[in-house]
C-alpha positions in Angstrom: -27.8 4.9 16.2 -26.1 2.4 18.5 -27.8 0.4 20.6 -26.7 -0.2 24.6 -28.8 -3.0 25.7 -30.8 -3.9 22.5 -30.5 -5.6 19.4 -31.5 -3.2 16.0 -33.1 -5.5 13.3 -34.5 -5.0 10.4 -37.9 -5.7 9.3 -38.9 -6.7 6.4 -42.0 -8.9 7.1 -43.6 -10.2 10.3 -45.2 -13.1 9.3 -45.3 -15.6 6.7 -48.1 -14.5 4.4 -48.1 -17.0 2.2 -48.5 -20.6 1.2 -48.1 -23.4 -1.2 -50.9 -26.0 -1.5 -50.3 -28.0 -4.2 -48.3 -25.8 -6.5 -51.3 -23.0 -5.5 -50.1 -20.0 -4.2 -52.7 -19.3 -0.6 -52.2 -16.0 0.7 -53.0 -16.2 4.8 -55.0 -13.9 7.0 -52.9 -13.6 10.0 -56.1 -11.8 12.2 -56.9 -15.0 13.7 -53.8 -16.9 14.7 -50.6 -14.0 15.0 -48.6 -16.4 16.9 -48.8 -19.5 13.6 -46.7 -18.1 10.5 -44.5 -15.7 12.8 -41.2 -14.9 11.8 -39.1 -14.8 14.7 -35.6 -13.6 12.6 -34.3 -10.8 10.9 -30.9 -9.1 10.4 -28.8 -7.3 12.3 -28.2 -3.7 11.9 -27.2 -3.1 15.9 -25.4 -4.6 18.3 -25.9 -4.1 22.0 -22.8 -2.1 23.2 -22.9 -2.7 26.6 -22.2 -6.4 26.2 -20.0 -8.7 24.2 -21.4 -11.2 22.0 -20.5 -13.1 19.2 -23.2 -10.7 16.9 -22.6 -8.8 14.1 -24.4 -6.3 12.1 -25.7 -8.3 9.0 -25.9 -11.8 10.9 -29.7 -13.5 11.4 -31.2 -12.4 15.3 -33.3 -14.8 16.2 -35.8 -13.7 18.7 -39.0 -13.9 20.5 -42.7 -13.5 18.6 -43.3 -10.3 21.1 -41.7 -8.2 18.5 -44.5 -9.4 15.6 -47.3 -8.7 17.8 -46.3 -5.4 19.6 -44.4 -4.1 16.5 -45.5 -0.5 17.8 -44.0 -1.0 21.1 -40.3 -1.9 19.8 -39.8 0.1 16.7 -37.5 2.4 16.7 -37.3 4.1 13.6 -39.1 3.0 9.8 -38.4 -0.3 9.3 -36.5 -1.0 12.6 -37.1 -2.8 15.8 -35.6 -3.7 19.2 -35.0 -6.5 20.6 -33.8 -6.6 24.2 -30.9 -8.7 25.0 -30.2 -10.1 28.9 -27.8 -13.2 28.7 -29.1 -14.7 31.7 -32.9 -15.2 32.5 -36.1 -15.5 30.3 -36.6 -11.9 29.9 -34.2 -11.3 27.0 -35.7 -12.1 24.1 -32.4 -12.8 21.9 -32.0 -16.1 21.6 -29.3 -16.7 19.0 -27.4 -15.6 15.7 -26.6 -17.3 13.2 -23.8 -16.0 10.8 -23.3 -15.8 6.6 -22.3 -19.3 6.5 -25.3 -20.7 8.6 -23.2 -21.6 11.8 -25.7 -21.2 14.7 -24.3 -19.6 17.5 -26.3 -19.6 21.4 -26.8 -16.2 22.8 -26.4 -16.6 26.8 -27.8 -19.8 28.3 -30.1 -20.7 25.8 -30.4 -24.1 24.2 -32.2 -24.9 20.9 -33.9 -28.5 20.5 -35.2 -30.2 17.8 -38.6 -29.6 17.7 -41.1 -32.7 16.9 -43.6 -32.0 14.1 -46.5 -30.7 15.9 -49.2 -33.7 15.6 -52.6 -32.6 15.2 -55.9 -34.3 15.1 -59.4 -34.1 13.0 -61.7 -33.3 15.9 -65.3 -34.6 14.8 -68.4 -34.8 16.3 -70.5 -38.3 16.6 -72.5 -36.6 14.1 -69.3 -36.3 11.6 -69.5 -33.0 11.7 -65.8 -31.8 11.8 -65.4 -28.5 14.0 -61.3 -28.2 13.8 -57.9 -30.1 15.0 -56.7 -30.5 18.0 -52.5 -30.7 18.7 -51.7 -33.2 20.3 -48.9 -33.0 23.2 -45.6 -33.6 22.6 -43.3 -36.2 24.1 -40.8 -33.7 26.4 -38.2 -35.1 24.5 -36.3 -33.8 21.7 -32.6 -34.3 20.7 -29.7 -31.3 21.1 -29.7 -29.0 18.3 -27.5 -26.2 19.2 -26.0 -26.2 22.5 -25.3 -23.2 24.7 -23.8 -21.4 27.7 -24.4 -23.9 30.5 -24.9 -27.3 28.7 -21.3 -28.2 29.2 -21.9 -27.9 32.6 -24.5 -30.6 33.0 -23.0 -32.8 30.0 -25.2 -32.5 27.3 -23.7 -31.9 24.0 -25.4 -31.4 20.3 -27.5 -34.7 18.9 -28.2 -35.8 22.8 -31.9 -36.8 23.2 -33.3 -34.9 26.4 -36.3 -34.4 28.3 -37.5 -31.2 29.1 -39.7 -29.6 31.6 -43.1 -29.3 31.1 -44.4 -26.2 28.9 -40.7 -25.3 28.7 -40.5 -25.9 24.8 -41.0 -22.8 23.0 -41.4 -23.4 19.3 -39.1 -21.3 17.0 -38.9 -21.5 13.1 -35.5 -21.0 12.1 -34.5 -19.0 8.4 -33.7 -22.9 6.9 -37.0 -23.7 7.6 -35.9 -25.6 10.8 -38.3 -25.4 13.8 -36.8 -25.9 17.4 -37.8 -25.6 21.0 -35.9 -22.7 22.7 -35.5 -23.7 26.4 -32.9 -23.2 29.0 -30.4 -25.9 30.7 -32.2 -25.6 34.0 -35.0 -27.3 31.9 -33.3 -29.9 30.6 -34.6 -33.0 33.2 -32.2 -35.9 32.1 -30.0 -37.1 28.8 -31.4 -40.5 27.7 -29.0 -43.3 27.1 -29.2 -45.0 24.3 
């Protein structure tokens, strides 16, 4: 099969379904959180013909959680999935590839950030009765981790600290255990100077 528009990956699992907790082994029930422990990268088996990218079949696709939670919607044959590719705006959800040697490489205009550890707080009652965390809000800053088509443009290169647009940062965990925001240049506000 060769794709036109899409991406082919393969799956092999959609989300992290384990744990370790003190050399303990936890197996997680993804029922009640499908968008913690997603895994938003697989490997390449198509490459959309209709357009030139720097993709290969057998590279890492790194793409948008839709695919984990609507698996039925974009499979396309036993252990196979879609993902659609537009260059340009935020309804491709390709977002980058990164090769053998673990060279990241930007698909269109996208730009990966370094994402902050996501802060979250014991929320308890006056009572002490704990009833969960809270996350806290990030900063809208985060430094340059991969830049992509359009950051030369506005000058911003890899290890820059940026601010970002409100709810632009999209969290992504890379295959090195990595996480980044995925965001576009247009949401890039300013490069702070040291």
């Amino acid at each position: 099969m060769r794709p036109l528009y899409d991406f082919h990956i393969k799956i092999k699992n959609l989300f992290e379904k384990e744990i370790v907790v003190g050399g303990v082994v936890l197996h997680k029930d993804t029922r009640f959180d499908d968008f913690d422990g997603r895994i938003s990268h697989a490997e390449i088996v198509g490459v959309p013909e209709k357009f030139g990218t720097v993709a290969e079949i057998g590279d890492t696709l790194i793409f948008h959680h839709h695919i984990n939670q609507e698996i039925d919607k974009y499979t396309v044959s036993e252990g196979v999935a879609r993902v659609s590719y537009d260059p340009e705006n935020y309804q491709g959800q390709s977002y980058a590839v990164i090769k053998p040697d673990g060279s990241v490489h930007m698909l269109g205009n996208w730009v990966f950030l370094r994402a902050e550890s996501q802060k979250k707080e014991d929320n308890i009652t006056a009572a002490g009765l704990f009833i969960g965390r809270i996350s806290k809000e990030d900063r809208q800053e985060a430094e340059v981790y991969c830049e992509g088509l359009g950051t030369e443009e506005i000058g911003i290169k890899k290890g820059d600290v940026v601010h970002y647009t409100k709810n632009s940062d999209y969290r992504v965990k890379l295959p090195s255990g990595d996480e980044v925001y995925r965001c576009k240049p247009s949401d890039i506000v300013y490069v702070k100077i040291a």
